[in-house]
N, C-alpha and C positions, 0 to 999 in steps of 0.2 A: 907474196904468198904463192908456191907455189901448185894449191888445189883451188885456185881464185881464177878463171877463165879468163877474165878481164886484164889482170896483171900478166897470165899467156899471152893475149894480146898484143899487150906493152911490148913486153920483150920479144917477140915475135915467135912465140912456141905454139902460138896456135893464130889457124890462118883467122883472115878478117878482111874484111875492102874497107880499106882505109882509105877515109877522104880527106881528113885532117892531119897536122901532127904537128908540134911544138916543143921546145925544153919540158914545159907541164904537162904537156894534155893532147891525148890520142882520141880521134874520130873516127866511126865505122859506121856501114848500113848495118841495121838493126835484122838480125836474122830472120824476125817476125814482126814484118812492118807491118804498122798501121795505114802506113801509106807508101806509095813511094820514094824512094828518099830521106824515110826516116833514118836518121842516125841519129848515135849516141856517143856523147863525148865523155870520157872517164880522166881522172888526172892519172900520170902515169907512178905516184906516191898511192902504195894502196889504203884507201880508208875503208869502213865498212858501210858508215850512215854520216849524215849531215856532221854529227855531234862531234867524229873522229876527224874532219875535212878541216886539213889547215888552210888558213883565210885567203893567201895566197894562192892557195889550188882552187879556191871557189869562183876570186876573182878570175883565174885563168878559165874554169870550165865557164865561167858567163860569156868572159871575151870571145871563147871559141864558137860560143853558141850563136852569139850575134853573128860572127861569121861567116858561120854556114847558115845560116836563116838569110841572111842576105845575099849566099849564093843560089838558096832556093827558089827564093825570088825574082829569080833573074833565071834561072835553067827551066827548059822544058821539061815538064814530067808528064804532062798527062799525052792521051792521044791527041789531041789536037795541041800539040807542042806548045801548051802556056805553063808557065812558071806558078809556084804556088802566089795564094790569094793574102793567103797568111802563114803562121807559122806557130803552132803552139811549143811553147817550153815546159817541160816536166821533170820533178827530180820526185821517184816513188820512194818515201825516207819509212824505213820499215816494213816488216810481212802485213800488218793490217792496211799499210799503202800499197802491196800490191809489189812491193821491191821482191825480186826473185834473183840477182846475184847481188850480194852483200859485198860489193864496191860502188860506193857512191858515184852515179853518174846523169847525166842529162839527155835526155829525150830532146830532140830537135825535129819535131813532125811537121811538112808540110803542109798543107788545108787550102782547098781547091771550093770555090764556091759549090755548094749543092752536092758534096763530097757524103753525106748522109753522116758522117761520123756524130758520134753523140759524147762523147767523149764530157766537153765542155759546157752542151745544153744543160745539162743538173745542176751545174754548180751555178748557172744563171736564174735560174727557176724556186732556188731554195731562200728560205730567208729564215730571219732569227728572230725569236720573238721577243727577246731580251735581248738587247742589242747593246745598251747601254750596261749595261751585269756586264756582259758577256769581253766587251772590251776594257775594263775597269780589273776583269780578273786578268786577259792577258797581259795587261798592258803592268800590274802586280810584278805577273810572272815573267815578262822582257825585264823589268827594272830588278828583278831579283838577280836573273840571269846575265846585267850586265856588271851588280856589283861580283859576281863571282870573276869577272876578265881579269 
Protein backbone atom coordinates (compact mmCIF):
# COMPACT_ATOMS: atom_id res chain seq x y z
CA UNK A 1 0.00 0.00 0.00
CA UNK A 2 1.42 2.84 -1.06
CA UNK A 3 -0.01 5.57 1.81
CA UNK A 4 0.97 2.66 4.55
CA UNK A 5 4.43 4.15 6.20
CA UNK A 6 5.15 0.73 7.19
CA UNK A 7 5.03 -0.82 3.71
CA UNK A 8 7.60 2.61 2.81
CA UNK A 9 9.52 1.14 5.11
CA UNK A 10 9.66 -2.17 3.49
CA UNK A 11 10.38 -1.03 0.33
CA UNK A 12 12.76 1.58 1.39
CA UNK A 13 10.62 4.89 0.50
CA UNK A 14 10.88 5.99 3.55
CA UNK A 15 13.84 5.99 5.96
CA UNK A 16 13.87 3.72 9.28
CA UNK A 17 17.08 2.17 11.29
CA UNK A 18 16.65 -0.93 10.60
CA UNK A 19 17.86 -3.67 12.94
CA UNK A 20 16.24 -6.73 11.36
CA UNK A 21 15.46 -8.05 7.98
CA UNK A 22 14.35 -11.38 6.38
CA UNK A 23 12.45 -12.79 3.24
CA UNK A 24 9.08 -11.88 5.67
CA UNK A 25 9.74 -9.34 8.17
CA UNK A 26 11.42 -6.04 8.50
CA UNK A 27 12.69 -4.56 12.17
CA UNK A 28 13.26 -0.80 13.15
CA UNK A 29 13.58 1.43 16.29
CA UNK A 30 10.40 2.63 17.07
CA UNK A 31 10.29 6.46 16.36
CA UNK A 32 8.64 6.83 19.87
CA UNK A 33 10.23 4.55 22.15
CA UNK A 34 9.15 3.41 25.16
CA UNK A 35 12.36 2.63 25.93
CA UNK A 36 15.50 2.29 24.32
CA UNK A 37 15.70 -0.17 21.84
CA UNK A 38 12.21 -0.48 21.33
CA UNK A 39 11.50 -1.87 17.97
CA UNK A 40 9.02 -2.99 15.85
CA UNK A 41 8.93 -5.91 13.50
CA UNK A 42 6.18 -5.56 10.58
CA UNK A 43 5.97 -8.61 7.95
CA UNK A 44 6.95 -7.13 4.76
CA UNK A 45 3.21 -8.53 2.96
CA UNK A 46 1.04 -5.58 4.12
CA UNK A 47 -1.86 -6.57 6.50
CA UNK A 48 -3.94 -4.29 8.48
CA UNK A 49 -4.81 -6.31 11.90
CA UNK A 50 -4.26 -9.71 13.30
CA UNK A 51 -7.43 -10.96 11.33
CA UNK A 52 -5.84 -10.02 7.63
CA UNK A 53 -2.03 -11.58 8.91
CA UNK A 54 -1.39 -14.80 7.11
CA UNK A 55 -0.07 -17.53 9.59
CA UNK A 56 3.15 -17.55 8.02
CA UNK A 57 3.83 -13.98 8.43
CA UNK A 58 2.78 -14.29 12.20
CA UNK A 59 4.98 -17.07 12.70
CA UNK A 60 7.82 -15.00 11.04
CA UNK A 61 7.04 -11.64 13.02
CA UNK A 62 7.36 -14.20 16.44
CA UNK A 63 10.54 -15.63 15.21
CA UNK A 64 11.84 -12.15 14.62
CA UNK A 65 10.79 -10.92 17.90
CA UNK A 66 12.47 -13.71 19.85
CA UNK A 67 15.31 -12.54 18.10
CA UNK A 68 15.79 -9.36 18.89
CA UNK A 69 14.56 -9.79 22.41
CA UNK A 70 17.44 -11.94 22.69
CA UNK A 71 19.65 -9.49 21.22
CA UNK A 72 18.41 -7.03 23.78
CA UNK A 73 19.30 -9.05 26.32
CA UNK A 74 22.56 -9.38 25.62
CA UNK A 75 23.31 -5.20 24.33
CA UNK A 76 23.97 -2.50 26.60
CA UNK A 77 21.18 0.00 26.74
CA UNK A 78 21.13 1.75 29.66
CA UNK A 79 23.80 4.10 31.23
CA UNK A 80 25.51 1.81 33.05
CA UNK A 81 25.91 -0.55 29.98
CA UNK A 82 23.50 -3.50 31.13
CA UNK A 83 21.48 -5.29 28.66
CA UNK A 84 17.67 -5.29 29.16
CA UNK A 85 16.14 -7.27 32.27
CA UNK A 86 13.31 -8.40 30.14
CA UNK A 87 11.57 -7.77 27.21
CA UNK A 88 7.90 -7.19 26.69
CA UNK A 89 6.13 -8.27 23.44
CA UNK A 90 3.10 -6.39 22.05
CA UNK A 91 0.82 -6.58 18.97
CA UNK A 92 -1.95 -3.17 19.46
CA UNK A 93 -4.84 -5.24 17.21
CA UNK A 94 -7.24 -2.28 16.55
CA UNK A 95 -7.85 1.79 17.44
CA UNK A 96 -9.56 0.63 20.80
CA UNK A 97 -5.87 -1.18 21.40
CA UNK A 98 -4.28 1.82 20.76
CA UNK A 99 -3.00 0.45 16.95
CA UNK A 100 -2.18 3.87 15.20
CA UNK A 101 -0.65 2.41 11.75
CA UNK A 102 -2.94 -0.15 10.49
CA UNK A 103 -0.09 -2.62 9.48
CA UNK A 104 0.04 -5.26 11.81
CA UNK A 105 3.10 -5.25 13.78
CA UNK A 106 5.11 -6.24 16.93
CA UNK A 107 6.35 -4.11 19.65
CA UNK A 108 9.77 -5.59 20.93
CA UNK A 109 10.35 -3.39 24.20
CA UNK A 110 13.24 -3.76 26.49
CA UNK A 111 12.61 -3.46 30.52
CA UNK A 112 15.36 -2.60 32.72
CA UNK A 113 14.71 -3.30 36.39
CA UNK A 114 13.11 -0.29 38.18
CA UNK A 115 12.53 1.17 34.64
CA UNK A 116 9.03 2.73 36.26
CA UNK A 117 7.19 1.74 33.06
CA UNK A 118 3.72 0.77 33.93
CA UNK A 119 2.74 -0.47 30.93
CA UNK A 120 2.20 -4.21 32.30
CA UNK A 121 1.37 -3.38 36.12
CA UNK A 122 -2.66 -3.19 35.21
CA UNK A 123 -2.91 -6.08 33.46
CA UNK A 124 -1.21 -7.81 36.72
CA UNK A 125 -3.43 -6.08 39.19
CA UNK A 126 -6.87 -6.78 37.34
CA UNK A 127 -9.04 -9.72 37.84
CA UNK A 128 -12.20 -11.23 36.63
CA UNK A 129 -14.97 -11.94 38.67
CA UNK A 130 -16.55 -14.49 36.45
CA UNK A 131 -13.85 -16.36 35.35
CA UNK A 132 -15.32 -19.53 34.67
CA UNK A 133 -18.36 -17.40 32.30
CA UNK A 134 -15.81 -15.69 31.00
CA UNK A 135 -13.54 -18.61 29.57
CA UNK A 136 -16.52 -20.82 28.67
CA UNK A 137 -17.66 -17.84 26.24
CA UNK A 138 -14.09 -17.48 24.85
CA UNK A 139 -13.36 -20.63 24.64
CA UNK A 140 -17.36 -20.91 22.43
CA UNK A 141 -15.85 -18.24 20.53
CA UNK A 142 -11.97 -19.93 19.57
CA UNK A 143 -14.01 -23.31 18.74
CA UNK A 144 -16.42 -21.18 16.45
CA UNK A 145 -13.43 -19.41 15.01
CA UNK A 146 -11.60 -22.48 14.42
CA UNK A 147 -14.50 -24.34 12.53
CA UNK A 148 -14.61 -21.38 10.17
CA UNK A 149 -10.35 -22.38 9.05
Amino acid sequence: MTDCVFCQIVDGSAPARKVYEDDAVVGFLDIKPVSRGHTLIVPRTHSAGLADLAPDDGAALMRAGQVVAAALRTTPLTRDDSPADGVNLVVNDGKAAFQTVFHTHLHVIPRHRGDKLRMARSLLVRRDKTPDVTAATVRAAVLEQIGRA
